[in-house]
C-alpha positions as semicolon CSV with decimal commas, in nm:
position;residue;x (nm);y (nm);z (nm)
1;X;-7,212;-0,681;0,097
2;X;-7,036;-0,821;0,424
3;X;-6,693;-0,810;0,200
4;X;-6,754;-0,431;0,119
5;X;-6,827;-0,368;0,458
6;X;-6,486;-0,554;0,537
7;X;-6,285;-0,381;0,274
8;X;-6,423;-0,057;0,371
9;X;-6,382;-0,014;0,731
10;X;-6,042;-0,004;0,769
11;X;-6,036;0,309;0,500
12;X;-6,343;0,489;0,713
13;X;-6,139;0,450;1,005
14;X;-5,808;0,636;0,857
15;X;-6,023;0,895;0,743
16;X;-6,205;0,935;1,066
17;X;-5,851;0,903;1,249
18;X;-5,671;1,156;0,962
19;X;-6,005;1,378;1,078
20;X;-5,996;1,345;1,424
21;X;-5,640;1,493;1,407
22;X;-5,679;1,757;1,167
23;X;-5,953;1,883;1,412
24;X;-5,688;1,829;1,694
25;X;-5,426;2,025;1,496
26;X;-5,603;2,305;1,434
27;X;-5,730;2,364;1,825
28;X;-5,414;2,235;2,017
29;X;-5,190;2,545;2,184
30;X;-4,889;2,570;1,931
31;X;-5,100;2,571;1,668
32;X;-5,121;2,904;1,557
33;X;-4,769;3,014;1,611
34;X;-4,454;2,985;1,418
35;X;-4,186;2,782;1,489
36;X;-4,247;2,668;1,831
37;X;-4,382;3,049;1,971
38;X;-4,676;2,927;2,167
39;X;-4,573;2,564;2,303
40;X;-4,584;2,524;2,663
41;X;-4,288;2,371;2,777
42;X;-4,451;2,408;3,160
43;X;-4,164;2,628;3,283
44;X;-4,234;2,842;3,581
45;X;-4,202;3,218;3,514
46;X;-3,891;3,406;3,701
47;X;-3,808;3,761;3,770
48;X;-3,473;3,660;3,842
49;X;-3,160;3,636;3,468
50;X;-3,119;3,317;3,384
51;X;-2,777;3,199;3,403
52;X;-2,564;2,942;3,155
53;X;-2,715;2,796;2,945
54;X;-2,884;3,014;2,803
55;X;-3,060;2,766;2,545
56;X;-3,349;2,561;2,661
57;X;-3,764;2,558;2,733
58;X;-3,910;2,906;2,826
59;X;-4,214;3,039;3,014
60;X;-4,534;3,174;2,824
61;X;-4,508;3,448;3,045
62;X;-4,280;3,724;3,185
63;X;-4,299;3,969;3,480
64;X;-4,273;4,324;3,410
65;X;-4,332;4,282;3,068
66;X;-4,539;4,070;2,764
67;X;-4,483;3,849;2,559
68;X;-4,559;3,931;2,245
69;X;-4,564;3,626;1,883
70;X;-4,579;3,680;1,537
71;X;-4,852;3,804;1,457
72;X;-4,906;4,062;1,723
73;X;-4,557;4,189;1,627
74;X;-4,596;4,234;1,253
75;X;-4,929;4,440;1,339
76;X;-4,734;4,658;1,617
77;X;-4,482;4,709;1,334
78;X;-4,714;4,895;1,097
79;X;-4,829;5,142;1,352
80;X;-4,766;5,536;1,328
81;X;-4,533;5,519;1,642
82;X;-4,362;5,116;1,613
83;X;-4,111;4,986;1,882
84;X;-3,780;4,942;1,859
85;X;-3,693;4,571;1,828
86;X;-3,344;4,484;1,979
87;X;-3,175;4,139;1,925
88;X;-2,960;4,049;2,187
89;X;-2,777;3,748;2,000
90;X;-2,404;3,725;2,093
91;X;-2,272;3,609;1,705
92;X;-2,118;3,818;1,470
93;X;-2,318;3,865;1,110
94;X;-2,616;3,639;1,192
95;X;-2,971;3,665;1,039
96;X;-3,196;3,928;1,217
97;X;-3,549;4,090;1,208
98;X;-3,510;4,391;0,895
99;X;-3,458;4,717;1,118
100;X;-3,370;4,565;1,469
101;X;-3,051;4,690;1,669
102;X;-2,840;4,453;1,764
103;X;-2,729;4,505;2,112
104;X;-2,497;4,194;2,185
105;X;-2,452;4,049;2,567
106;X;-2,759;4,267;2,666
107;X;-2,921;3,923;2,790
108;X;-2,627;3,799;2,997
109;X;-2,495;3,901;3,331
110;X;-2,601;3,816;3,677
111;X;-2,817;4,094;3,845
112;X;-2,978;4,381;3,821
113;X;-2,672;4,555;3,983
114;X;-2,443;4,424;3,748
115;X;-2,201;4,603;3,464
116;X;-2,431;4,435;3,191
117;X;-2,748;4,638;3,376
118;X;-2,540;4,998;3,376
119;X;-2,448;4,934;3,010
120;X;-2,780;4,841;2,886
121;X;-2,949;5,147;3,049
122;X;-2,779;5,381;2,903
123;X;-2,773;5,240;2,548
124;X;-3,149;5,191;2,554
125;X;-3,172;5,538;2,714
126;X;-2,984;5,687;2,393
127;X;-3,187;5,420;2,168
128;X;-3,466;5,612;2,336
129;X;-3,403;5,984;2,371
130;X;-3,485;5,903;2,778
131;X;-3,871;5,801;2,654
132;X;-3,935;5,551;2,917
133;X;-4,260;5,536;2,746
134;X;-4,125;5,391;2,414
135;X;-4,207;5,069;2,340
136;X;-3,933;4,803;2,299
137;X;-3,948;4,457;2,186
138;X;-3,619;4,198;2,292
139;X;-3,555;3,883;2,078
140;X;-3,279;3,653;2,036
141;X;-3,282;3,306;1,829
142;X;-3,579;3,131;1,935
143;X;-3,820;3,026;2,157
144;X;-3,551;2,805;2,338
145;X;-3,333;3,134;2,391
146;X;-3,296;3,293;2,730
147;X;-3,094;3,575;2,648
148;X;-3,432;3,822;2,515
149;X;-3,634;3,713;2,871
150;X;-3,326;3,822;3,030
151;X;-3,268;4,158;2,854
152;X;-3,656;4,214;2,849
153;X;-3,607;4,177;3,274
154;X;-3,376;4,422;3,212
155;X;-3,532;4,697;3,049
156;X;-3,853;4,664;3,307
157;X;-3,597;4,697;3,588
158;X;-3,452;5,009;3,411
159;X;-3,789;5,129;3,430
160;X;-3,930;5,083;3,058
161;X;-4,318;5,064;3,095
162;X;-4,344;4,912;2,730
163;X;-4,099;4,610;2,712
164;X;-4,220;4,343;2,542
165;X;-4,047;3,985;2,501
166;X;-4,079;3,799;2,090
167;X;-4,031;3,462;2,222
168;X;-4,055;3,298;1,889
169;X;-3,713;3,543;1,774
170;X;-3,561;3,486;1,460
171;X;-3,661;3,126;1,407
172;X;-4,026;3,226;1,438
173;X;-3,990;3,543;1,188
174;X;-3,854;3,343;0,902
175;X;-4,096;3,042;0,922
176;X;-4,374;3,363;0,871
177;X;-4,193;3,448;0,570
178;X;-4,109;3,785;0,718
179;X;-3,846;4,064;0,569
180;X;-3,504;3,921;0,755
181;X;-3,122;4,095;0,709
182;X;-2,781;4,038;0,870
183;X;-2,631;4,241;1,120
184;X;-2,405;4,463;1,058
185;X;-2,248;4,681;1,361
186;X;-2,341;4,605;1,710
187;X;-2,333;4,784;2,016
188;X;-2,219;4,557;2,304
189;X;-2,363;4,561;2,671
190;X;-2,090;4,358;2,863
């Protein structure tokens, strides 16, 4: 009995261990998101564009506007009145959200008072018909991407009441399994 007991507990104790972190997985922030989405990376918010580089760690949050995962997104996609989604990803025929507009450079720039800022306006303004009210969602690669926050800043300087920021971008919409294409034409905001 003693040898049982011996030969046993090391086998209870992986399964209480493979248990104990099953539990863990399923209650830990990052755990319902794709592709990195949710993780906290404990980066400060900023109203202010991010400069080069543009790839790294990114708040959870953003002023002026929301953020806005997977989920959320693919149910604000199958409403009567859906918002426009605009990747802001600076290469030529990359992989994209199905229907987004692909408004390259949008995220870079240095102000609010820059040529980048004029540009954008008026592209989402014609993206728009002038609806200020229209709700627009900015992506770029990933949750390690920059450029969206920045354009997303952007629009809620411009005055958009409904910007919204997909952190998880393109990396986050294909580990869903979600409708993808390339892009085809861009309009650039440099």
């Amino acid at each position: 009995m003693n040898r049982l007991r011996t030969a046993a507990a090391p086998a209870l104790a992986c399964a209480m261990l493979m248990l104990a972190h099953a539990v863990y997985a399923q209650s830990a922030p990052g755990a319902g998101g794709y592709a990195e989405e949710d993780r906290d990376w404990q980066v400060a918010p900023t109203n202010r564009l991010r400069r080069e580089p543009y790839h790294g760690p990114t708040p959870l949050s953003i002023p002026g506007a929301q953020m806005v995962q997977t989920r959320e997104l693919r149910a604000m996609l199958t409403n009567a009145s859906p918002p426009i989604l605009i990747d802001v990803l600076g290469e030529e025929d990359h992989v994209t959200l199905a229907g987004a507009v692909w408004l390259s450079g949008a995220g870079r720039g240095t102000n609010f008072l820059d040529p980048v800022q004029s540009v954008l306006t008026q592209l989402l303004e014609k993206l728009t018909a002038g609806d200020k009210a229209k709700a627009l969602v900015f992506f770029c690669a990933s949750a390690q991407c920059w450029l969206s926050y920045n354009a997303a800043l952007r629009a809620a300087a411009a005055g958009y009441g409904k910007v919204y920021w997909y952190r998880g971008g393109v990396e986050a919409w294909g580990a869903a399994g979600l409708p993808t294409a390339r892009t085809a034409s861009r309009a650039v905001a440099r």
